[in-house]
C-alpha positions in Angstrom: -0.9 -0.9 -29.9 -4.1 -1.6 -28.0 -6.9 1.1 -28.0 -7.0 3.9 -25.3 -9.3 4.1 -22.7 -12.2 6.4 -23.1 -14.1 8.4 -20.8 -17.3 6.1 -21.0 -15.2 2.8 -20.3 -16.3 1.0 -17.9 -13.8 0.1 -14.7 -13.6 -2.4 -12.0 -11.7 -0.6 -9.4 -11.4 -4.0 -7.1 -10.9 -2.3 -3.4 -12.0 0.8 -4.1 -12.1 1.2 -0.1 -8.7 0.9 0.6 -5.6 3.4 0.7 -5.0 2.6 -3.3 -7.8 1.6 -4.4 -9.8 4.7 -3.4 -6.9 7.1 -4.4 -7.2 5.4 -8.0 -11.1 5.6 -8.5 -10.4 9.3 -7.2 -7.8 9.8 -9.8 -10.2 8.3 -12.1 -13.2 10.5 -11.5 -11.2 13.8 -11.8 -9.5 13.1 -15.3 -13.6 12.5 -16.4 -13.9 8.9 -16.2 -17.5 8.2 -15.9 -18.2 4.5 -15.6 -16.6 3.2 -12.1 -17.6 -0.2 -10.5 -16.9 -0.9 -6.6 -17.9 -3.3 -4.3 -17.5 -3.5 -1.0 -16.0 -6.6 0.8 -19.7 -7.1 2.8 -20.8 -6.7 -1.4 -18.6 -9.0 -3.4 -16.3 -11.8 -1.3 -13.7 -12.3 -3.9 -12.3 -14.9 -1.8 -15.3 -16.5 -3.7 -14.8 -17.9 -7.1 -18.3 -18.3 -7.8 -19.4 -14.5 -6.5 -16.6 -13.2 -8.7 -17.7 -14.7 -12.1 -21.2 -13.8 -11.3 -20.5 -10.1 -10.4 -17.9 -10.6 -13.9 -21.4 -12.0 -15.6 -23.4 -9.0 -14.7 -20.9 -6.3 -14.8 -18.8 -7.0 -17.9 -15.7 -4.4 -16.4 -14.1 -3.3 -20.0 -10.8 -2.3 -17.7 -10.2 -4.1 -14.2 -7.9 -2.4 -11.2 -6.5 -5.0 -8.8 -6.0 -2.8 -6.1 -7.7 -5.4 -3.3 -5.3 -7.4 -1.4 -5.0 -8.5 2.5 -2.1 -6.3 3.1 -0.6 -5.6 6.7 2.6 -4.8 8.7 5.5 -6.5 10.0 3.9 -7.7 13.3 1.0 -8.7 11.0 3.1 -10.4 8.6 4.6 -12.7 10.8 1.7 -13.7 12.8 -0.8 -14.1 9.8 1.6 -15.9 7.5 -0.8 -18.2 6.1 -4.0 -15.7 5.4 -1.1 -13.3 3.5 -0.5 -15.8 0.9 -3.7 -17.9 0.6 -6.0 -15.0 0.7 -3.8 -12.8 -2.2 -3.3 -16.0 -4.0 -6.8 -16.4 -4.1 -8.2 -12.8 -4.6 -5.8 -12.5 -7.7 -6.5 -16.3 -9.4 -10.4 -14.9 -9.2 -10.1 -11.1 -10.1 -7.4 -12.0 -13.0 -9.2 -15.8 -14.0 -12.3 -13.9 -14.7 -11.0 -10.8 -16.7 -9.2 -12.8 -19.0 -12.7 -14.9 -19.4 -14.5 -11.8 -19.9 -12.0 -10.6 -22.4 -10.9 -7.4 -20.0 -9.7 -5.1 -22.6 -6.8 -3.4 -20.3 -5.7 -4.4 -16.6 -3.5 -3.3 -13.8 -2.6 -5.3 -11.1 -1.2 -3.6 -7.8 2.3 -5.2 -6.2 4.6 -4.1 -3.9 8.3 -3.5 -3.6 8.7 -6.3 -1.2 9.3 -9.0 -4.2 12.6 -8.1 -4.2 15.1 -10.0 -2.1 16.2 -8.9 1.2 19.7 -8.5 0.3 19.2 -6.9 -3.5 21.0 -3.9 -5.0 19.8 -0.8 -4.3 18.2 0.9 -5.7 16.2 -2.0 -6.8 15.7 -2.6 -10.7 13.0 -4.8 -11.9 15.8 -7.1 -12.7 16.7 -7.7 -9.6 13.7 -10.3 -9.2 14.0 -13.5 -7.8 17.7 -13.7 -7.9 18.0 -14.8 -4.3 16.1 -15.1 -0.8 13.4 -13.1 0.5 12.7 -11.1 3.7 11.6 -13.5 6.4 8.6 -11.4 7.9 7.2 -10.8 4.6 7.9 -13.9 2.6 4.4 -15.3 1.9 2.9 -11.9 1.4 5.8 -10.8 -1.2 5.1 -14.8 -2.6 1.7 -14.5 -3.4 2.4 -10.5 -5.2 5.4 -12.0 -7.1 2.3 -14.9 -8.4 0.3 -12.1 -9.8 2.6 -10.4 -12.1 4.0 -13.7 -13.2 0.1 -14.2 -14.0 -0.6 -11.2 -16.4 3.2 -11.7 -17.9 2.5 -15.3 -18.5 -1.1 -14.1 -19.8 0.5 -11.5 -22.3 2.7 -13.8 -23.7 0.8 -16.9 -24.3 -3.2 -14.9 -25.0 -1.9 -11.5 -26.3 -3.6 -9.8 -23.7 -2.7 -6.3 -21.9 -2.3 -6.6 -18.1 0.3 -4.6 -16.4 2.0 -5.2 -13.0 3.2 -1.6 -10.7 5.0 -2.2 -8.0 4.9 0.8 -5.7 7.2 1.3 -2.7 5.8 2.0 1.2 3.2 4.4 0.4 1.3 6.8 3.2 -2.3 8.8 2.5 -5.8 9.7 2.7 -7.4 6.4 4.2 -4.4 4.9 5.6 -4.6 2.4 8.2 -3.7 3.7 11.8 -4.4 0.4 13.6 -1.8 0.6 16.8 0.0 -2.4 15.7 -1.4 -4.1 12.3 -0.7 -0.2 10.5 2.1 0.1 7.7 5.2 2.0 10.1 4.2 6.0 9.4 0.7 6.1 10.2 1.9 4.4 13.4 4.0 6.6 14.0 1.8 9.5 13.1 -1.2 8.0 15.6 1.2 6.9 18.7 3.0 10.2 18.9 -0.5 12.2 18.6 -1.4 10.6 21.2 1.5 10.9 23.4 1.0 14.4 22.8 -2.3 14.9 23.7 -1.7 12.6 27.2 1.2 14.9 27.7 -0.5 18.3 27.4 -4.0 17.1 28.9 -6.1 16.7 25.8 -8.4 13.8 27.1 -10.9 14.9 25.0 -8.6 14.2 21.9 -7.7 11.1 23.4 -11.2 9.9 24.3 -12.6 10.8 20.3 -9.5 9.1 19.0 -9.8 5.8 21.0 -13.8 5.7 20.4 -13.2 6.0 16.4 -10.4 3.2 16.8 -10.3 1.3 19.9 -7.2 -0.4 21.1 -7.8 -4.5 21.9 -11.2 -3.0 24.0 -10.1 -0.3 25.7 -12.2 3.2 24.2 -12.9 7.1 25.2 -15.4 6.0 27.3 -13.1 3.7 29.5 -11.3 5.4 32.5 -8.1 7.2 32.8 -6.7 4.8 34.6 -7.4 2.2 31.8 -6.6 4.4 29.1 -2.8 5.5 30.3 -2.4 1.6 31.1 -3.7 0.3 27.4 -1.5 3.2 25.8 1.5 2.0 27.9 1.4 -1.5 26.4 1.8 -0.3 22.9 5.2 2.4 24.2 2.7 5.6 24.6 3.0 7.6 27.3 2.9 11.4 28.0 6.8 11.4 28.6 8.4 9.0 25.9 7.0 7.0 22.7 8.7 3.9 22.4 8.8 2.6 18.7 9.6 -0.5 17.3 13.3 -1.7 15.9 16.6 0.4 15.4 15.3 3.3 13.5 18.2 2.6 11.4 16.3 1.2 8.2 16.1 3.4 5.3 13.0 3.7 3.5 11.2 5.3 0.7 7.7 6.7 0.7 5.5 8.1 -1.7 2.0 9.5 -1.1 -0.9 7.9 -2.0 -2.9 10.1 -4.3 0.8 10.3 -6.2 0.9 6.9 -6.4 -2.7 6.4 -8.1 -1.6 9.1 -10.6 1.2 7.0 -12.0 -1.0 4.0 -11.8 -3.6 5.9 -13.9 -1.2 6.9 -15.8 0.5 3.7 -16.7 -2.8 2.2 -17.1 -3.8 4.7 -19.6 -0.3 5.3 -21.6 1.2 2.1 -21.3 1.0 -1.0 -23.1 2.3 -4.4 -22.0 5.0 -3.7 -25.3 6.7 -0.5 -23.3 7.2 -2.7 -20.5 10.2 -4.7 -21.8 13.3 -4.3 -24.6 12.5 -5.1 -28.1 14.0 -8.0 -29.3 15.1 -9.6 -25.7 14.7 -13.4 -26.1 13.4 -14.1 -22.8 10.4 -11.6 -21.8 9.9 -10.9 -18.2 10.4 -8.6 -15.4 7.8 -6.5 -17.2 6.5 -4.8 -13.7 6.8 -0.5 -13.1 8.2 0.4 -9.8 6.8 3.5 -8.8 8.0 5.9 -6.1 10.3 8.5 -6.1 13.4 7.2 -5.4 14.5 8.7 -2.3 14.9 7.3 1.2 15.8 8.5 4.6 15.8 6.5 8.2 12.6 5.2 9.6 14.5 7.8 12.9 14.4 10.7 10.8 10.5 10.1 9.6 9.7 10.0 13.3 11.5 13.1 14.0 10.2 15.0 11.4 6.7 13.2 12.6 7.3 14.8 16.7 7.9 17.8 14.6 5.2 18.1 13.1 2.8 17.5 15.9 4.6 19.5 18.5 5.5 16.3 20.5 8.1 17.6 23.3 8.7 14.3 25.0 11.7 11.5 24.2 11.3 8.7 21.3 12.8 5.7 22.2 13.6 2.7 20.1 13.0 -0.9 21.1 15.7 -2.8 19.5 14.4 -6.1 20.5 11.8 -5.6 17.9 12.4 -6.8 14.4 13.4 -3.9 11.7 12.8 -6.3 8.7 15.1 -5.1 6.0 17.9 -2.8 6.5 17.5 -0.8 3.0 14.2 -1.0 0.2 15.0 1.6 -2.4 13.4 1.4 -6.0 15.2 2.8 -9.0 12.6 4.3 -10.7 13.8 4.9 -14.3 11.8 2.5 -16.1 8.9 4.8 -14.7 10.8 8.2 -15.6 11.5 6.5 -19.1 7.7 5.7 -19.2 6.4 9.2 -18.6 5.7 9.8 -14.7 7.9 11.9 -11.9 6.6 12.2 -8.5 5.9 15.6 -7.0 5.2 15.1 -3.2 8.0 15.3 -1.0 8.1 13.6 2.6 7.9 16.9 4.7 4.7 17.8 2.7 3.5 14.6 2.8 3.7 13.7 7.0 2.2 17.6 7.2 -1.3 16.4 4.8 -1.7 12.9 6.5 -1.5 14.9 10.0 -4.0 17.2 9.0 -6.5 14.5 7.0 -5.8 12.5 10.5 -7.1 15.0 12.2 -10.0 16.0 10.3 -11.2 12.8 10.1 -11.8 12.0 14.0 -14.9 14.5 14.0 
């Protein structure tokens, strides 16, 4: 049994910007931990071997938090194929190389549920790894995440050392990315159909402060209407319809962010590398959590609920010639149960707090 983690130990939360990494150090803070480390990307390239071991050098992180990774959606992950895999390759072969130099005491590297293959079981047991082909669209990405927890098992069994791999499913939150075409599929949702709403009942104002705080390919508030309704257009938003990509007939799971950094703080703080796998098996691996919550509904009925939310009285249509990637991505989530954490946060709740942080945060 390794030691615990006390309040004065001192934490490398790597992406402490992002959706998980700042709902981590967050989680962090409020159960009294005291001693957090950050660096911003403009701060510490860790694309940069030699910028990593130096800030390693200096820092001397007792407890590391892989939560940094170039991360993106489908239109993203078939267009950037290359950047997905060598830049997560290379993020994790610094960020893990140098903890295990600096003798890291306890680390948790961040997956996703896209390791498993396209056509796996569901729900999806850790088992189910590698046992045949991959989604398409996300294949390099899912690659490069499947890389780093073979690196900490394959660190834990030849050094001894006590690096655990989570894998959570689609997750949605504070800090979410609401880009109109790079974004993960809810906040997409969530922005497109807020602003099909505010075209359709004359909020320009609305419309103006959301395309100044994120402008789409150029176009901002300060452009004309004209320009506006045309650039909106392009990506399926108008005042009358929102036209989304795919079928609407995949099923997927989400959990919300801040949920998802408890269990990670959880696991990181309860769990040791031994709970991970069955006493006595002969050949150790497949030692990564999932965490989510184990329940799914159509990507159609998030976007209803989303039209509902908002108060969206125009039509969503589907564009079918878009790609839905996989049909079905369901975790089974017992190993997580069996370890201690349930989630709490169900998806009504969850669209209705991401709505309101959306909105709070284009002041």
């Amino acid at each position: 049994m390794n030691k615990p983690l006390e309040k004065d130990t001192k934490i490398y939360v790597a992406g402490h910007r992002g959706l998980v990494g700042s709902a981590i150090w967050n989680n962090l803070q409020q159960r009294g931990y005291t001693r957090l480390v950050g660096r911003t990307h403009s701060e510490l390239d860790l694309l940069d071997p030699v910028a990593v071991r130096r800030f390693f050098d200096e820092e001397q992180p007792q407890a590391v938090v892989l939560a940094a990774a170039h991360v993106g959606g489908i239109l993203a992950n078939l267009r950037y194929r290359a950047d997905f895999i060598y830049e997560n390759l290379q993020i994790q072969q610094n960020v893990i190389g140098e903890s295990f130099r600096h003798g890291v005491q306890k680390l948790l590297f961040l997956g996703s549920t896209c390791i498993y293959p396209r056509e796996a079981p569901q729900p999806m047991k850790e088992e189910t790894l590698l046992t045949s082909p991959l989604e398409y669209t996300n294949e390099p990405y899912a690659i490069a995440k499947i890389a780093g927890l073979k690196m900490c098992e394959s660190f834990n069994l030849q050094y001894g050392t006590n690096y655990i791999a989570v894998m959570p499913t689609n997750l949605y939150g504070p800090n979410d990315n609401f880009h109109l075409e790079n974004s993960h599929v809810l906040p997409a949702m969530i922005r497109k159909i807020h602003l099909a709403h505010c075209l359709q009942t004359g909020n320009w104002e609305a419309v103006r402060k959301d395309l100044n705080l994120r402008p789409a390919e150029g176009v901002n508030g300060h452009c004309s209407e004209t320009e506006i309704r045309e650039k909106l257009a392009r990506f399926g938003i108008t005042a009358e319809a929102v036209t989304l990509w795919g079928t609407g007939r995949p099923l997927r799971e989400f959990l919300w962010s801040e949920e998802m950094a408890d269990a990670s703080v959880h696991v990181l703080l309860n769990v040791d590398f031994h709970d991970t796998y069955t006493e006595g098996a002969t050949d150790i691996r497949n030692c990564h959590i999932n965490v989510g919550t184990g329940k799914e509904l159509s990507i159609r009925e998030v976007a209803e609920k989303i039209r509902q939310e908002i108060g969206y009285q125009g039509e969503l249509r589907w564009d079918a010639s878009k790609p839905d990637g996989t049909l079905r991505k369901l975790t089974d989530v017992s190993k997580l149960h069996r370890l201690g954490w349930h989630h709490q946060v169900e998806i009504d709740e969850g669209i209705h707090r991401l709505y309101r942080w959306y909105l709070e945060h284009e002041k």
